[in-house]
N, C-alpha and C positions, 0 to 999 in steps of 0.2 A: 526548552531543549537544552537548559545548560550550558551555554555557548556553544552548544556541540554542532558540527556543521548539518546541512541538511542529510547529506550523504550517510553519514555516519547515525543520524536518526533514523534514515529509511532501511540502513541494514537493521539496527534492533528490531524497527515494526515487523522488519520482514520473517528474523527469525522466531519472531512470540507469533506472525501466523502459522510460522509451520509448527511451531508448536501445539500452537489448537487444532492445526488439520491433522495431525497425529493423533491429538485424540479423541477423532471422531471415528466410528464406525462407518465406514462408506459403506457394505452391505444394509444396510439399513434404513439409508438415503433414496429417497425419488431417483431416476433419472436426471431432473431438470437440477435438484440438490445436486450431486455428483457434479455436477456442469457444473455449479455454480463454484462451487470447492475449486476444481480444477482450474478456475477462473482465477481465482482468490491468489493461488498458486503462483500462476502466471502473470497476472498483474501486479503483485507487489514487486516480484523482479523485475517488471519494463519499467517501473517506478523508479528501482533503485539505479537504473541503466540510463535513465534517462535523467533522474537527479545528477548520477558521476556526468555525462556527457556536458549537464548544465557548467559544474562546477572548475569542467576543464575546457569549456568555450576560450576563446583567446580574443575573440572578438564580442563588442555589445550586442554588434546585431544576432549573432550566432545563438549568444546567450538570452537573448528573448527568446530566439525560436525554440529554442532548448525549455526553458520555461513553460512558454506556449504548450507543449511536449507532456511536459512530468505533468502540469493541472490537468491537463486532461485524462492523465493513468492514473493518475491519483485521486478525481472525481468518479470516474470509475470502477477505483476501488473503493473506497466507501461508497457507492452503493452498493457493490456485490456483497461487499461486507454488512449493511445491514439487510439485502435479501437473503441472507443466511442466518440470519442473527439467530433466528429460533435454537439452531445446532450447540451454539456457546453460551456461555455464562453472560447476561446482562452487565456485569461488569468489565467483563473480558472485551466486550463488544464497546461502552462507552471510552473503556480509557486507550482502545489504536482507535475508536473514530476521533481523538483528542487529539492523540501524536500526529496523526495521519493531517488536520488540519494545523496544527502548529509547524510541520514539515511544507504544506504544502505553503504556509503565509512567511517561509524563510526561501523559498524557493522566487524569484521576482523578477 
């Protein structure tokens, strides 16, 4: 992460997925694909909302629960992200499930 805080990593992952949900065709998507997109979507944001809340906890115990919080949206999302995987690029896919685990083991 570059000393870069977690916060601040989970905004880039967030914008390289709307990047890739851009450019996907939803027409062309199952039902259940669409959900899962629209999932993608909304999950990397409770991630990022939920890393900011970590990182502006005042208190330890706050900041656990807060932690407690983000693993869980962030487990979350990578897996929504590899049940989609098929839609992106194999690369596109390995390198935010990297970030996505290096945010989530700066996250504690």
């Amino acid at each position: 992460m570059e000393n870069q805080s977690p916060f601040l990593a989970m905004k880039r992952a967030e914008t390289q997925i709307k990047a890739l949900l851009r450019g996907v065709d939803m027409d062309l998507l199952t039902p259940d694909e669409r959900k899962a997109m629209a999932s993608l979507r909304r999950l990397s944001a409770d991630a990022r909302l939920d890393i900011r809340d970590y990182e502006l906890s005042e208190t330890r115990e706050e900041q656990l629960g807060k932690a407690h919080d983000a693993h869980k949206v962030l487990t979350k999302l990578k897996t929504t992200l590899l049940a989609v995987s098929t839609a992106f690029g194999p690369a596109d896919i390995a390198h935010l499930d990297a970030q996505l685990e290096q945010i989530k083991e700066g996250v504690y």
